[in-house]
N, C-alpha and C positions, 0 to 999 in steps of 0.2 A: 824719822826713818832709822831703820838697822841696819848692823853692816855685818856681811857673813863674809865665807871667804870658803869657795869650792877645793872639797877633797872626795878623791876617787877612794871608794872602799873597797876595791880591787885590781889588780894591776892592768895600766892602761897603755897602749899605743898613743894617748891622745895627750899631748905636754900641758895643754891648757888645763887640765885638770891633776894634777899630781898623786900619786898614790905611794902612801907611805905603811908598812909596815907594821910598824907602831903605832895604832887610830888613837892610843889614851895621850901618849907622849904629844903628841901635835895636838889633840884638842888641850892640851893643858898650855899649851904655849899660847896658841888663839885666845884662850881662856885670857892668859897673865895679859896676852896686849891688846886688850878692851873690848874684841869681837864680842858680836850677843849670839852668832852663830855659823852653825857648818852646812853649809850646802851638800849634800851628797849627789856625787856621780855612783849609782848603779850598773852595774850589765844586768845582775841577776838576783832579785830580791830572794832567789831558794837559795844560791850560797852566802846570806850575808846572816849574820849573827845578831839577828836585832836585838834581842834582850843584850846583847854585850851593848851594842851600839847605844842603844837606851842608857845603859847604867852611866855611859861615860858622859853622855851628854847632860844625865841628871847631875853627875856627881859634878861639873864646871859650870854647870847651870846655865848649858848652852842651849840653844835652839837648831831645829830644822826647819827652816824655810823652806827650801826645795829638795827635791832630787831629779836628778837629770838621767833622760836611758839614751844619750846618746852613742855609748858603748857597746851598745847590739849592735846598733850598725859600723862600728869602728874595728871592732874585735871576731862578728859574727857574721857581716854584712844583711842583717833583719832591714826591712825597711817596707813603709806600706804600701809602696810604689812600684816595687820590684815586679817584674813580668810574671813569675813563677807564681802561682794563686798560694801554692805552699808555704814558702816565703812572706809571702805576705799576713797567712794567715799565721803565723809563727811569731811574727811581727806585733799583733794585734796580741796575740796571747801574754806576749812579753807583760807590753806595756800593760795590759790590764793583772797582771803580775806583781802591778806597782801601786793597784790601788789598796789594795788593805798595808803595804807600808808607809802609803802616804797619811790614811789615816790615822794609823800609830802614831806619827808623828803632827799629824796636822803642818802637812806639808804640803806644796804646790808639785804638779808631776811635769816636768819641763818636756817638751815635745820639739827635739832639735835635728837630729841631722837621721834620726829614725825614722821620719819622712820619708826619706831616697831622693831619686835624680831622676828624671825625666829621661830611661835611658834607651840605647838605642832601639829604633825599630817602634817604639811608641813614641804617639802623639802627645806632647802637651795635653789636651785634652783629656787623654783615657787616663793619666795620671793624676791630674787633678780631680779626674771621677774616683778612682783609688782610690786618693788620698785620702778625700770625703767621705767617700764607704768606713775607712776605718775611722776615722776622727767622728765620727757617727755612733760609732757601736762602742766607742771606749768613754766616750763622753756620757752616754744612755747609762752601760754601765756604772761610770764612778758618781751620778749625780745622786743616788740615792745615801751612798757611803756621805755627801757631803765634800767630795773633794772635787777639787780645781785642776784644770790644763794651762798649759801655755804655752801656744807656739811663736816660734822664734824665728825671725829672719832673719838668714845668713846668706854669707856674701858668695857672690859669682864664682870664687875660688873653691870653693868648698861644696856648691849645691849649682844646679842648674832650677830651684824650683823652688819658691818664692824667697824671693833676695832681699827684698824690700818693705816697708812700712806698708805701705799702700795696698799691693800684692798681697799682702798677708793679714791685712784688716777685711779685706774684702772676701779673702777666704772664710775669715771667721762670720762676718754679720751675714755671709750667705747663709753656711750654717744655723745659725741663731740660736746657737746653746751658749746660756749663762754662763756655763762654768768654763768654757773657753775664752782666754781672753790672751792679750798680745807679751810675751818678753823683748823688752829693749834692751838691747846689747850694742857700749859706746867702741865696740871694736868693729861689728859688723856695718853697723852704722856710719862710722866714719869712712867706709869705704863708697856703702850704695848709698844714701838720705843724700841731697844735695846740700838743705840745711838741716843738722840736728838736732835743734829746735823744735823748728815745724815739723818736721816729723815725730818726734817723741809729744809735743802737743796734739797731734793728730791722735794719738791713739786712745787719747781720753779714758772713760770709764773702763777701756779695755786695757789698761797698764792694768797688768798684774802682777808685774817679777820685772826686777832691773839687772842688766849684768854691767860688771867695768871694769875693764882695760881700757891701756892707752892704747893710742895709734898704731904702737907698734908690736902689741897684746903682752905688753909688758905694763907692771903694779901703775897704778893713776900714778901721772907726776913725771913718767919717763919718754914721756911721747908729746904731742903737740894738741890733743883734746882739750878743750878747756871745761873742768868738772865743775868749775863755778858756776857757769854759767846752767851746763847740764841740771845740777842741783838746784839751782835758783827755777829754772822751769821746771822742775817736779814738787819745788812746792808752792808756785803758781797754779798749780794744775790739783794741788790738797792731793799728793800722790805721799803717804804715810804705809807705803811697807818697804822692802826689805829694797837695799843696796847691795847685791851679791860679786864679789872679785871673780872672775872666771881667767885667769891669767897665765902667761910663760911662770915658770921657776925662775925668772932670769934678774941678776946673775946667778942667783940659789935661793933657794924657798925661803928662807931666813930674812935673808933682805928685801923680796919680793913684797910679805908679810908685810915688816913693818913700813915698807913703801905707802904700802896702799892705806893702813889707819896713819900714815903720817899725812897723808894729804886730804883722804877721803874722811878720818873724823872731825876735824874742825868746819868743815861745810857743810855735815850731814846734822 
């Protein structure tokens, strides 16, 4: 397994993911403390500078695992849920926005809180038709490119619509496209899974992207998760891709860092 460690390429409302100024100075940091690579949080793959982005990652001989567009909906309010058809279609444009960068990179395209909420005045139901509509058309689209999704359950606090393991596996095998498959995240997780375990072994062939934080979405090691055990069921399960940090800054991004390869490389 590899261990990335998520940075926003443009400035975020969202803490969890930090955006820094300087993209070469921080990859070269990640670089010196043994990361294999950088997660990217996107809004908008038309203002990002990929050839720059490229060069830096060549030159620390880092990797992209993923990139995340949960920033459309944190910074834009996009989401494929939203009542507005406009909106939604907007939404859908985004995110298929992200497929010739994910190619470039041979990256996974994380599908998180761009979903939306089940919000007022709709049904559960018509949202989950939504949501399907789109996760349809962007799926169709990026399969030819050769690139992958993945949706992620998040917690009650954050989404009113799919929270859970369970809820969000079932989302996908309706669908039944390949290239979607499930993100596990030991922060969301720790909240809704009863056991963390069993649920991250529930998702089987459909693990495609791992995220971690602790408990308290602060670097592994500062919270009450136990990553041994985490780690020990992923490679019960022959789960060989990436470990990605999606975490606070806390108490600063410096310490955050090397929190998480102090605890997360010798298990991984």
């Amino acid at each position: 397994m590899k261990l990335s460690f998520v940075i926003s390429t443009q400035p975020t409302q969202f803490q969890a993911v930090t955006f820094f100024p300087d993209f070469e100075a921080n990859a070269a940091r990640l670089a010196e403390l043994g990361y294999d690579g950088i997660e990217l949080a996107v809004r908008d793959p038309a203002l990002l500078d990929v050839a720059g982005v490229r060069r830096v990652m060549d030159n620390y001989h880092l990797l992209v695992p993923a990139i995340g567009t949960g920033q459309a909906w944190g910074e834009e309010h996009l989401s494929f849920t939203d009542p507005d058809p406009a909106i939604r279609e907007r939404a859908v444009s985004r995110v298929l926005s992200h497929i010739p960068l994910a190619r470039e990179f041979n990256a996974i395209i994380i599908l998180g809180l761009i979903r939306g909420q089940v919000q007022r005045d709709v049904t559960p139901e018509q949202a989950r038709a939504w949501l399907m509509q789109a996760l349809k058309i962007v799926t169709d689209a990026a399969h030819e490119s050769n690139v992958r999704f993945v949706l992620e359950p998040i917690n009650r606090y954050e989404t009113n619509l799919l929270n859970d393991v369970h809820d969000t596996l079932a989302l996908i095998n309706e669908l039944g496209a390949d290239d979607l498959g499930a993100l596990y995240d030991t922060f969301h997780a720790n909240i809704e899974e009863p056991d963390m375990e069993v649920s991250l072994r529930a998702c089987g062939a459909r693990l495609f992207h791992v995220h971690v934080a602790d408990s308290n979405r602060w670097a592994p090691g500062a919270g009450h998760v136990d990553f041994a055990r985490i780690v020990a069921t992923l490679r019960e399960m022959k789960y060989t891709g990436w470990v990605s940090a999606e975490i606070l800054p806390k108490p600063d991004i410096a310490s955050a860092q090397e929190q998480t390869m102090r605890t997360m490389r010798p298990l991984l």
